[in-house]
C-alpha positions in Angstrom: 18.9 -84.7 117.2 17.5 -81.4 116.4 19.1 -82.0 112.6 17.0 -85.1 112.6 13.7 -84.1 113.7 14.5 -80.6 110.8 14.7 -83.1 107.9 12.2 -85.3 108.9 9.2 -82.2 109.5 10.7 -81.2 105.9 9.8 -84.8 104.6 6.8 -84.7 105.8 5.8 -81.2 104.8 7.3 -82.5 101.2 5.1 -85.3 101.1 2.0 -83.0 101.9 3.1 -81.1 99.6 2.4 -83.6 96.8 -1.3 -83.3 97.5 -1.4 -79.8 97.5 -3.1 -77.8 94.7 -0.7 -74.8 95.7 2.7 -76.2 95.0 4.2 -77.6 92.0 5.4 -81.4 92.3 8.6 -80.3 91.2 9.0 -78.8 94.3 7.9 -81.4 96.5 9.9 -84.0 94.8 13.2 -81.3 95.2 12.1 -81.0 99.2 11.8 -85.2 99.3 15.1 -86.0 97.9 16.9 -83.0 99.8 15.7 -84.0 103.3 16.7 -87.6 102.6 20.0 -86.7 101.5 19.5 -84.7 104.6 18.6 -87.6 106.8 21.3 -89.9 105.2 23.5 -87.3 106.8 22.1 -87.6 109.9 23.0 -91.5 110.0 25.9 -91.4 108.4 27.6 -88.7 110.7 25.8 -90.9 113.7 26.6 -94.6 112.6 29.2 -94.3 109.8 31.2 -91.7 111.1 34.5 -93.3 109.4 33.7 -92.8 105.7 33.9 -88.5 105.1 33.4 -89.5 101.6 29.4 -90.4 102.0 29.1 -87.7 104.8 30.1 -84.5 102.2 28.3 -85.7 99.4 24.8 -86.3 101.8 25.9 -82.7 103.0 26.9 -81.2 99.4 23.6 -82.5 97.9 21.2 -81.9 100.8 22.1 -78.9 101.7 22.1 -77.8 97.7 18.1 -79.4 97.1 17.1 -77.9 100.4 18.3 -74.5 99.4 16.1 -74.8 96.6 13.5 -76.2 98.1 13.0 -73.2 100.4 13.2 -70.7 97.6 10.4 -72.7 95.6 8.8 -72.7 98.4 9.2 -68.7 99.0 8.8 -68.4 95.2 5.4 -69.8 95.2 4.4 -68.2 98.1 5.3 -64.5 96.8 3.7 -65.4 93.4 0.3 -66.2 95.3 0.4 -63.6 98.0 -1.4 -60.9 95.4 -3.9 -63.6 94.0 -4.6 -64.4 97.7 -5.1 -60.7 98.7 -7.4 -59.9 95.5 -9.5 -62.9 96.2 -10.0 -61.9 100.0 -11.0 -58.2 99.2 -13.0 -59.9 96.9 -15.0 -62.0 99.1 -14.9 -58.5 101.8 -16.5 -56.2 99.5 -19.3 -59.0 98.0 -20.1 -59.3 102.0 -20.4 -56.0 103.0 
C-alpha cells in the first residue's frame, strides 16, 4: 500500500511539475513515466503475481526513471539554490 500511495504522490508532483516554470519538462515527463512503471508494479505484483516477466521489467524501468527523476530533481534544485539566495539578499538589502 505504502508503494502505491509513493508512486502515485510522485505522479502527481510530476504532473505539477509540467506547469512549473522551475523544472524542465524533461524531467517531469522522466518522473510521469517512472512512477507509472512504478504503479504498473504495484498491480502487477498485487493482481498478476504469476507473470515475473512484467513484474522485473515494471521494477527494472521504474526504479531506473525514478532514480533519475530524483537527481533532476536535486540537480535543479542545487543549480537554483545560489540564484534563490542572491535574489533574497537582494530583496533584504533594497528593504532595509
Amino acid at each position: 500500500m505504502g508503494y502505491f500511495l509513493i508512486a502515485t504522490a510522485g505522479l502527481i508532483v510530476s504532473v505539477a511539475m509540467l506547469r512549473s516554470a522551475v523544472f524542465h519538462k524533461a524531467v517531469a515527463f522522466v518522473g510521469i513515466v517512472g512512477n507509472v512503471f512504478a504503479l504498473g508494479n504495484c498491480v502487477s505484483v498485487t493482481f498478476v503475481s504469476t507473470n515475473v516477466v512484467w513484474i522485473v521489467v515494471f521494477v527494472g524501468v521504474g526504479g531506473i526513471l525514478s532514480f533519475f527523476w530524483w537527481a533532476l530533481i536535486g540537480l535543479t534544485l542545487y543549480r537554483r539554490g545560489p540564484e534563490a539566495r542572491s535574489n533574497s539578499s537582494q530583496s533584504s538589502d533594497s528593504e532595509a
